[in-house]
C-alpha positions in Angstrom: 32.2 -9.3 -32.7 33.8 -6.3 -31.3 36.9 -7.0 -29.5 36.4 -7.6 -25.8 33.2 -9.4 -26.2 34.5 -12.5 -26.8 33.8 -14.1 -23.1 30.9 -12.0 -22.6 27.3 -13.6 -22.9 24.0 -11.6 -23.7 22.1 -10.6 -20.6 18.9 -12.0 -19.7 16.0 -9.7 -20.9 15.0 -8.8 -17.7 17.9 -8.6 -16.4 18.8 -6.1 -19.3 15.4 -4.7 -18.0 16.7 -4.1 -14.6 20.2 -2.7 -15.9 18.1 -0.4 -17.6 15.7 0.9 -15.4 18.9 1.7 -12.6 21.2 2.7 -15.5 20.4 6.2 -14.5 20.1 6.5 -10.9 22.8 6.5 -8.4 20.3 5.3 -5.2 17.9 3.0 -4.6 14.5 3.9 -5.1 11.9 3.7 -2.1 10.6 -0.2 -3.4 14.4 -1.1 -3.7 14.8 0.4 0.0 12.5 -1.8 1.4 13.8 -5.0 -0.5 17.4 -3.9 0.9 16.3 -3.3 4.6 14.5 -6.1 4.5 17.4 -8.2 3.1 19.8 -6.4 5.5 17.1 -7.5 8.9 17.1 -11.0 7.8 21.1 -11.4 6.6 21.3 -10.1 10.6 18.6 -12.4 11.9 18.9 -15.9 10.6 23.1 -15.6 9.0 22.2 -16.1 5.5 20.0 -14.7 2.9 16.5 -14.4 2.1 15.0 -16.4 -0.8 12.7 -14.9 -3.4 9.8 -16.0 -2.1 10.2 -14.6 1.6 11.2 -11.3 0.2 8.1 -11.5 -1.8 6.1 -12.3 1.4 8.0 -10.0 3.8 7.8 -7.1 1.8 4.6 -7.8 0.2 4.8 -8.1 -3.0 2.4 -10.6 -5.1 4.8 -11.9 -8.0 8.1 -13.3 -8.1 8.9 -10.8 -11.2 8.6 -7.7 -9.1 11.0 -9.1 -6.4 13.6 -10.0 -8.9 13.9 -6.9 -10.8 14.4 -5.0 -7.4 17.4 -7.6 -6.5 18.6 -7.1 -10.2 18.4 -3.1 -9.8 20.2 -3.9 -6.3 22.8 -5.6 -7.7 23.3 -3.4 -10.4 23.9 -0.7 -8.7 26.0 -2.3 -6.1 24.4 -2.5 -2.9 23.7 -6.8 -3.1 25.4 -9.9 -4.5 24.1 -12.4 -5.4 26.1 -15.8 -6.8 25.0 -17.5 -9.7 22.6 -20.6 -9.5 22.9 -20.8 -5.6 20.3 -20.6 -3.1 20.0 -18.0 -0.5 22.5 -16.3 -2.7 21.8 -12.7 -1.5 24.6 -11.0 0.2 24.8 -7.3 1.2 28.1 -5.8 -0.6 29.9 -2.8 1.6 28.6 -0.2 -0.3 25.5 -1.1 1.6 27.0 -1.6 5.1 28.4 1.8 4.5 27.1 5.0 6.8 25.8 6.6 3.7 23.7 3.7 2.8 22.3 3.3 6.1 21.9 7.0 6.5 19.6 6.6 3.2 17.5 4.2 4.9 17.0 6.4 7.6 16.1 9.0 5.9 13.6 7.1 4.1 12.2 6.2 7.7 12.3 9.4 8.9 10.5 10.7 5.7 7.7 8.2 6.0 7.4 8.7 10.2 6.8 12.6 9.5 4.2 11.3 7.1 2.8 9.3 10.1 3.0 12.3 12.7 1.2 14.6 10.4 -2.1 11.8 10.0 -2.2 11.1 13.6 -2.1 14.8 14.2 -5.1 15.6 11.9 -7.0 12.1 12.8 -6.4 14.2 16.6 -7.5 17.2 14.9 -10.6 15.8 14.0 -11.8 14.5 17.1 -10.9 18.1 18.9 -13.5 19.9 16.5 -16.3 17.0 17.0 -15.9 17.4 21.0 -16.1 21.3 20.6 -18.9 21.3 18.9 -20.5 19.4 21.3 -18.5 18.8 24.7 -19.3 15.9 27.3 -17.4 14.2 30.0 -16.7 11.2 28.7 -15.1 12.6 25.2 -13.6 15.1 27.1 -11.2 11.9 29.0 -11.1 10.3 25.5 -9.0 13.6 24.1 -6.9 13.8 27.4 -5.7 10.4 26.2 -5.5 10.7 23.0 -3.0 14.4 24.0 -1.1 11.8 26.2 -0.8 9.3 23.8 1.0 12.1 21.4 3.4 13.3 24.5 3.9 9.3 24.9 4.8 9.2 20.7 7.4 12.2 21.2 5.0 14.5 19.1 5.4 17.4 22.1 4.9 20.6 20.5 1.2 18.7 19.1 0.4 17.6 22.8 1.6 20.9 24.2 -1.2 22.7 21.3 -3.9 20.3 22.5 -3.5 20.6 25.9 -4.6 24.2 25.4 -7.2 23.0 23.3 -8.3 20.6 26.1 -8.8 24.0 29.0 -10.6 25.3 26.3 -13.4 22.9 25.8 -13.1 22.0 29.7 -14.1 26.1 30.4 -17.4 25.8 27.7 -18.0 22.1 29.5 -18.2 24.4 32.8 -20.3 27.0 31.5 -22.4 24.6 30.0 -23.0 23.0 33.7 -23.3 26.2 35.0 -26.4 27.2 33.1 
């Protein structure tokens, strides 16, 4: 034995797994995000910490295994505790309640909600070109409300580009009655 290692015992192997796999980052990855927010909503919730199986369920997941090597990578790299052999052990450490963290989160959020805006845009999109091709009345009040629903989303600069859209296809619908 080398000295220091007298007190020390072996890590579990998947624990060694977990050391390994967050060895090299300094962040959470976007899986261990979602563990920590969720543990973070439910520490604020209900007082106490998750177990396992409802982090398994909340953020789902379909093994055990796969929620406890995102805990382990947690805990490695600072952001939860957890106490040996206890129950509901999970506690947030203050490098997670710290702005940064949080800020992380957000940004996370924030990435995944301009993911979001850009499908609801096209799935908009979409609808625009099959009521152009051939306009009626009643699709014509179906994209007004879909244009609303994206001022109603915050999406403004979209609604403002549809609303042009919308006098477009309103003008052909006119012409079209005209003839």
């Amino acid at each position: 034995m080398k000295p220091g290692q007298l007190n020390q015992k072996p890590a579990s192997g998947q624990k060694q797994s977990a050391e390994k796999v967050a060895s090299n980052r300094k962040t959470p990855t976007k899986s261990e995000h979602q563990v920590l927010t969720f543990v973070a909503q439910f520490i604020n919730q209900h007082g106490y910490g998750p177990s396992y199986r409802e982090i398994m369920a909340g953020c789902g997941y379909s093994t055990l295994s796969a929620v406890s090597l995102h805990v382990d990578a947690l805990v490695h790299l600072g952001y939860l505790q957890k106490k040996e052999r206890g129950a509901r052990s999970l506690s947030l450490t203050e490098k997670a309640k710290t702005p940064k963290a949080v800020l992380e989160v957000e940004k996370q959020k924030s990435a995944s909600l301009k993911t979001y805006e850009k499908w609801i845009v096209e799935e908009v999109d979409k609808k625009f070109k099959e009521v152009e091709n051939e306009p009626d009345q009643s699709s014509l009040d179906n994209l007004y409300v879909l244009t609303g629903a994206l001022k109603i989303l915050g999406y403004d600069a979209a609604a403002l580009s549809f609303k042009s859209r919308l006098s477009e296809i309103l003008d052909k619908l006119e012409k079209l009655n005209r003839l």
